[in-house]
Structure formats: C-alpha cells, structure tokens
C-alpha positions, 0 to 999 in steps of 0.5 A: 909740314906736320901739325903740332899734334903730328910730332911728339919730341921725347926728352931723357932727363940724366946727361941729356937735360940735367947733369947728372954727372955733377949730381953724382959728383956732389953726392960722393963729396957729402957722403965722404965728409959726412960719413967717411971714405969706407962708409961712402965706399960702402953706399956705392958698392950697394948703388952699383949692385942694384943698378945692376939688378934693376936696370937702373941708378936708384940712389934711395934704394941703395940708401935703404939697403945702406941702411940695413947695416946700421939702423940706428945712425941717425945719419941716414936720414940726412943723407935721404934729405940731401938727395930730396932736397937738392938744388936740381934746377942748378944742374941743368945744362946751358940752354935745355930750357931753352931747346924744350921752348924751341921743339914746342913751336911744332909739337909737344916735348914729352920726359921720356925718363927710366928711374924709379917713382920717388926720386926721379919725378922729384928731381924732374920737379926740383929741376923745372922740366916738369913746369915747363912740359906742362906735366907730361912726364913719362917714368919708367923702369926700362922706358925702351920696353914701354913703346905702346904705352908712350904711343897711346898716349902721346899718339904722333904719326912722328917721334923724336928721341934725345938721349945720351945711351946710344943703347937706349936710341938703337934699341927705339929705332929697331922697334919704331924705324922711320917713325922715330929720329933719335938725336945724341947729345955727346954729354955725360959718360956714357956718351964718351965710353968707346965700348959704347960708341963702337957696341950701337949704331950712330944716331940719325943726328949727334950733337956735342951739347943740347943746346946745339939743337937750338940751330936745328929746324924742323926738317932737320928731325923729320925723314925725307919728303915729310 
C-alpha cells in the first residue's frame, strides 16, 4: 500500500471539475444582450483566433484584442467584470468536491490546469478548488509539456491524471508510462467529439461523470502488484 506521499492525484479544472461548457454558454448569452449578435460575433471570432494561437481559451485576452476596435466603449469594462466576477462555485459538477476529499485519504490532489495567469487562478479561487487543495495549483500554458516541473515539485513514485482531453492524457502517458494512470471523465465537448475518440488511445479508467470516481478505491488507479 502506498504512503500519502507516494501518489499524487492531478485534477484538470474545465469540463473535469467545473462545467466550463454552461460558463461558455452564459458568456455568449451576456455578450449577445449586451452588445448584439455582430459584435458577440465579432468577440468569438477573436477568442477562437487566439486559442488557436496559444494553445488555449484566453477569454481576457480576446476581450483585450476586442477592445482595440473601439476604445472608447465603456462597455468592455463590464464585459471583463462579468468574466471576474462570475459565480464559478455555481458550476461545479455534482460531487467534485466530493471526489477531491475522497483521493485525499491517499495522497495529495494537485490542479494540474492549462490557461492563462489572471483568469484561470481566478476561476480556481472563485470556484472553491483552490481551498479545498490547500493552494496546490499548477497553471500552465501547455501543462503536458511542463512534466519535470510537476515532478519536482510534487515528487510521487505514482500519478494519476483526470482530465477530459484524451489529447492531453495520451500525450502524459507517452512521457510518464506505468508512472502515470490517466482517468477520462466523459464530460464536456471535447470529451464527445468522435475526431477525438478515434485520434488518441483510451484511457486506463473512463468514467461517464466525476463523481463516478467516488465508487472507485485505491487499487483501482494503481498498476498491478502496487
């Protein structure tokens, strides 16, 4: 049986904790009452250009580059307002509290998370997963590139990795191997894009919802014979 300090669980936050699908949902909803169906238009056409660009969604960054166009719209600001100011906690999926608890009776549960530095730690705080992993919050631009540094940081002689991108879990297992058992929580969609599902190998465990994990005990994420 491994010790606490053994095995480290590496939670993503967007469609694996926090439904980052209803975020995006209400954000198109605001920008379209607020500023009309060209102009929202216009915003998603910028967000969409530069995740392409970075690697990731940078929700701030798109209204920076947004705002360029029209300096003078008072607008924006509430627009940036209603990105930091959003009830995060309210999104959270049934029981992911629950199952950050439930690892943490064998090891430490790290946010293991890609984004950018204002917008991302501020919907990990706004949510409650940083109080409740005690601050251990990783933030990268492409976090499957950024291994060593998890490592030394968090040194375990096992990992486990639960994230919605099959991309994401793949591209971990090929660097770590029997070090790592990545888990697939069926949510978001990413997680139901058949490109996807056919492009990347399964994951060692697939659940349908996060709270799934809850049913699961140790042995279920550790390779045989640990």
């Amino acid at each position: 049986m491994m010790t606490p300090d053994e095995i480290v669980f590496l939670f993503d936050v967007d469609n694996t904790l926090l439904d980052n699908d209803r975020v995006t949902a209400d954000l198109k909803k605001h920008l379209a009452r607020e500023f009309g169906a060209e102009d929202a238009s216009r915003y998603w056409h910028i967000f969409e250009s530069l995740r392409a660009e970075l690697g990731y969604a940078d929700y701030l960054g798109a209204l920076q580059r947004y705002r360029m166009s029209d300096m003078s719209d008072p607008g924006m600001l509430m627009m940036s307002s209603f990105l930091l100011e959003y009830p995060f906690a309210n999104r959270l999926y049934p029981q992911s509290l629950d199952v950050l608890e439930h690892v943490q009776q064998w090891g430490n549960a790290v946010i293991l998370s890609d984004g950018d530095v204002v917008f991302q730690p501020r919907k990990v705080q706004r949510s409650g997963l940083w109080e409740e992993v005690d601050g251990r919050v990783l933030i990268f631009v492409h976090k499957e590139d950024m291994l060593d540094v998890l490592m030394e940081r968090y040194p375990a002689r096992h990992y486990v990795m639960i994230d919605d991108k099959l991309r994401i879990l793949a591209a971990m297992k090929a660097r770590m191997g029997a070090m790592l058992t990545t888990v697939f929580p069926r949510q978001g969609h990413y997680a139901h894009d058949p490109k996807n599902l056919e492009m990347y190998p399964p994951a060692d465990i697939t659940v349908e919802r996060i709270g799934d994990l809850l049913e699961l005990g140790l042995d279920a994420f550790l390779p045989a014979g640990q």
